[in-house]
N, C-alpha and C positions, 0 to 999 in steps of 0.2 A: 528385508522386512517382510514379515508374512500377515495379511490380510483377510478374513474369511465372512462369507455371507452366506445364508441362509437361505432359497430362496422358498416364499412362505404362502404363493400362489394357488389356488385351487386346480389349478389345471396345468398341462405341461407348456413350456414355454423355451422359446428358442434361446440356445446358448450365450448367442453375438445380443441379444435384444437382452436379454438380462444382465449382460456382460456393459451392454451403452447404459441402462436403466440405472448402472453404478459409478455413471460420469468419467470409464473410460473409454477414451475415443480408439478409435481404430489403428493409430497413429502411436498413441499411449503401448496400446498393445502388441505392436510390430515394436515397440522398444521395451519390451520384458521377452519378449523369445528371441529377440537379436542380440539384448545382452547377456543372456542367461538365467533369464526367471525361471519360472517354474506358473503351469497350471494344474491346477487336482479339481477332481473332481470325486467329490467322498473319498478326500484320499489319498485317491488313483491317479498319478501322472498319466500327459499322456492318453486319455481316453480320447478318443475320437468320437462325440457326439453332436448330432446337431442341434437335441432336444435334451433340455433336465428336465427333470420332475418334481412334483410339491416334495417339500423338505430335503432336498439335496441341495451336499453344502457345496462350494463354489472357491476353490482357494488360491490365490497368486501371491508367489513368492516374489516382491520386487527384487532384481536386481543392484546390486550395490550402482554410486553411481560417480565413483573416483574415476573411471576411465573421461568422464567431463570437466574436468576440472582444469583444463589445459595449461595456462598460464596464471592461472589466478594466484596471485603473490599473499600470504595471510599477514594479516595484522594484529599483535597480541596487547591492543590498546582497548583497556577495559568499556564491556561493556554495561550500561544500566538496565538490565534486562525485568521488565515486567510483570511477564507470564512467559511461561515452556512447558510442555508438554511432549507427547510422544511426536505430536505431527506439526505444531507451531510454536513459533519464537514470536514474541513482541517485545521489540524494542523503544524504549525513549531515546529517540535519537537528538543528538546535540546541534547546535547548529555549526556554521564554515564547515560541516563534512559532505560530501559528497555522497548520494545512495548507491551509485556504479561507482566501477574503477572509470575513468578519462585517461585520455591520453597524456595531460599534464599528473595527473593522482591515480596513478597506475597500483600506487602501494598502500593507500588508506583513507577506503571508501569504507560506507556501511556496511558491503558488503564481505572485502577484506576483512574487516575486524570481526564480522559472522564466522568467514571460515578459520580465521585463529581458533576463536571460542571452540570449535568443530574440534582443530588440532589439541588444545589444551583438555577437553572433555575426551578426548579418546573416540569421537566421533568420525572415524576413519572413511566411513562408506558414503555420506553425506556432504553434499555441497549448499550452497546455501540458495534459497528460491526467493528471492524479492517480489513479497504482493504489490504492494501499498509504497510506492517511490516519493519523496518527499524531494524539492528544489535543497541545494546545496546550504544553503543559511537560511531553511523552514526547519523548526526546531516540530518535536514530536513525537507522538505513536506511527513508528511502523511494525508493518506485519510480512512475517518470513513462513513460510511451510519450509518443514523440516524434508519432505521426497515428493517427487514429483508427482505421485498421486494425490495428497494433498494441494499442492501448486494446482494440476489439473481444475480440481473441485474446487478453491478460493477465485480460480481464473473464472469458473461461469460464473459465479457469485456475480465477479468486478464487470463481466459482459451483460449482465442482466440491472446493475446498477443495486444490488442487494446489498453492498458491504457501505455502510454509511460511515462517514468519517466527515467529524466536524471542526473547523477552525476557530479558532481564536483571531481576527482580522484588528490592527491601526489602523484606519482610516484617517489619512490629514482631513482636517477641517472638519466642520460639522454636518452628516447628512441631514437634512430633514424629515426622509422619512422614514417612520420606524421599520418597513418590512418591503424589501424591497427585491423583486425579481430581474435580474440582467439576461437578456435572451437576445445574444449577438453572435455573430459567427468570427473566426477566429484564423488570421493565415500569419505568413510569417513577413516579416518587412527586408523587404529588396534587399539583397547584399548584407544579409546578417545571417547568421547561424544558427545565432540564440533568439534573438528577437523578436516578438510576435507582436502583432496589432489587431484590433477589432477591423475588419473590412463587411463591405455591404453586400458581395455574393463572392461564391467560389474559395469562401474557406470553410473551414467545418465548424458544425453545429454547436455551440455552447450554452450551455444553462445553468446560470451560479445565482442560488437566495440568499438573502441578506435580513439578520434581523436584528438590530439596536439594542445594547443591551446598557450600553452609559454615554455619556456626551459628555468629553472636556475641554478646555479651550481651546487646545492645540490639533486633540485628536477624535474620529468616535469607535468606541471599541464595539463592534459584531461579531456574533455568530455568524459562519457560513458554512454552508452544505452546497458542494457539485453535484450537479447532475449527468454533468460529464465530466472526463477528465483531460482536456486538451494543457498541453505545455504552455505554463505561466497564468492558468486560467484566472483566478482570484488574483491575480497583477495586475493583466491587462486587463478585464471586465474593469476594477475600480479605478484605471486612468481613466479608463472610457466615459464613465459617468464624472470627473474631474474630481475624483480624491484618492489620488493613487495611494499607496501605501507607506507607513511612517519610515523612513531610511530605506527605500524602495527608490534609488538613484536612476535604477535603470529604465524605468517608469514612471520617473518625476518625481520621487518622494524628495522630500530633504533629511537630510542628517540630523537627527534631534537625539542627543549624548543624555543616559549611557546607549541609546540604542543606532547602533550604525551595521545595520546589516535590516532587511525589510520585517516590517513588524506581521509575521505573520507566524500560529503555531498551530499545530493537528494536536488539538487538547483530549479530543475521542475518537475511537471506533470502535461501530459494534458489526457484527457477522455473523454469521449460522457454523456452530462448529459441527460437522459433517459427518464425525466420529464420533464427540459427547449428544449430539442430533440436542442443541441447545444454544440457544443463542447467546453471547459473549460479547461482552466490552470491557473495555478499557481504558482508561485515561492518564492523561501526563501532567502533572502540574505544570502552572505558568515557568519560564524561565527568568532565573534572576535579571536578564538585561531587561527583559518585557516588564518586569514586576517594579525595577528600578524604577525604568521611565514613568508609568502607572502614576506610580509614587510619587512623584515630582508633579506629575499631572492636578492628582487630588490635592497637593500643596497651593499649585496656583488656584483650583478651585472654590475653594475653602480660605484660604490663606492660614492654616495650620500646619 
């Protein structure tokens, strides 16, 4: 994939500095002349300068990037795909899938069924870049870059806290209050893998908001926005406050049929697209099991 930029400065300006100015790292760039990219400059492979000049064009040939792909086994189990473009995939991901491969689902993760897609499109050179990781049964928008220069630029996005993505939360029982901030820190619990818990110092930093959007008997449904993104964050934060989430077993929900997996879904994201220089959203409709329960919900409400 070939890339080109402009640079459009009044004065002259160092190669490496206009080369970071384009959110490749140094690291990026020892992996296009280790794999075989290509840099031009007006052009010209191969120039050895340390200085461009206003209006000199800038060009990098990435590298294909199959020699990474090591064991990744594909899966040709259809995707719902949202938006795609030259440099990003967004997917509605389903829920019980997995965003990696694991050691038990080596063969059909989000990912996996990305690099099908790859294989069935003729996308030979490309592996698949996971932004935006969703828990195993979080139904939702995720976000894929298509090469790793895109990956690069969505990654400071996600370090800077730019790419917003908001939830659909069950909450059991009813909160009281309409808008609510959880600013607790986050470690893992003794002799567990997976398991995390709110502790009072020496876990990391979390910050997850909360804002009330309906109240049913059983449950209340929120909007939430991370401010960080720690494992299990919008789980463990709503045990912490005593309404863990609806069929959220592992965090004290109960099972409330049709919904038996945690009621939680990534209904948006929006981002800065970096190539259309244009900011982008996206959204997933509710899922039928979420929309069932709902349903049943507004039944006892009402009694309709």
């Amino acid at each position: 994939m070939r890339i080109s930029w402009q640079y459009t400065g009044n004065a002259p300006i160092k190669l490496k500095t206009f080369i970071r100015n384009q959110g490749i790292s140094r690291h990026l760039m020892a992996k296009v002349r280790g794999d075989g990219g290509k840099v031009l400059i007006d052009g010209v492979e191969n120039r050895r300068i340390d200085k461009i000049d206003p209006q000199t064009i800038l060009t990098i040939d990435f590298p294909p990037e199959e020699n990474r792909k090591n064991d990744l086994i594909p899966s040709y189990v259809p995707l719902k795909i949202l938006y795609e473009d030259r440099d990003f995939l967004i997917i509605d991901k389903p829920d019980h899938v997995n965003s990696i491969p694991s050691v038990p689902q080596r063969k059909d993760s989000l990912v996996n069924r990305v690099d099908g897609y790859y294989h069935l499109r003729g996308y030979d050179d490309l592996i698949p870049h996971i932004v935006t990781r969703l828990d195993r049964d979080t139904s939702g928008v995720a976000l894929f870059a298509k090469h790793r220069y895109a990956h690069a630029l969505l990654s400071r996005q996600m370090e800077q806290h730019a790419i917003k993505k908001t939830y659909l939360a069950l909450l059991s029982g009813n909160l009281k209050e309409d808008h609510l901030v959880i600013d607790r820190q986050i470690g893992r619990v003794p002799g567990s893998l997976i398991e995390r818990q709110v502790v009072s110092s020496g876990g990391q930093e979390a910050q997850t908001e909360l804002w009330v959007k309906k109240r049913f008997p059983d449950c209340t449904v929120c909007d939430v926005r991370l401010h960080t993104g720690r494992t299990h964050q919008i789980r463990v934060h709503c045990k912490s406050i005593g309404y863990p989430l609806v069929a959220d077993t592992l965090y004290g929900g109960q099972i409330q049929l049709p919904l038996q997996r945690q009621g939680l879904h990534c209904r948006k994201i929006e981002f800065y697209h970096p190539f259309k220089k244009q900011m982008m959203t996206f959204e997933s409709p509710l899922p039928q099991d979420m929309k069932k329960y709902l349903e049943l919900e507004e039944h006892k409400k009402t009694g309709r």
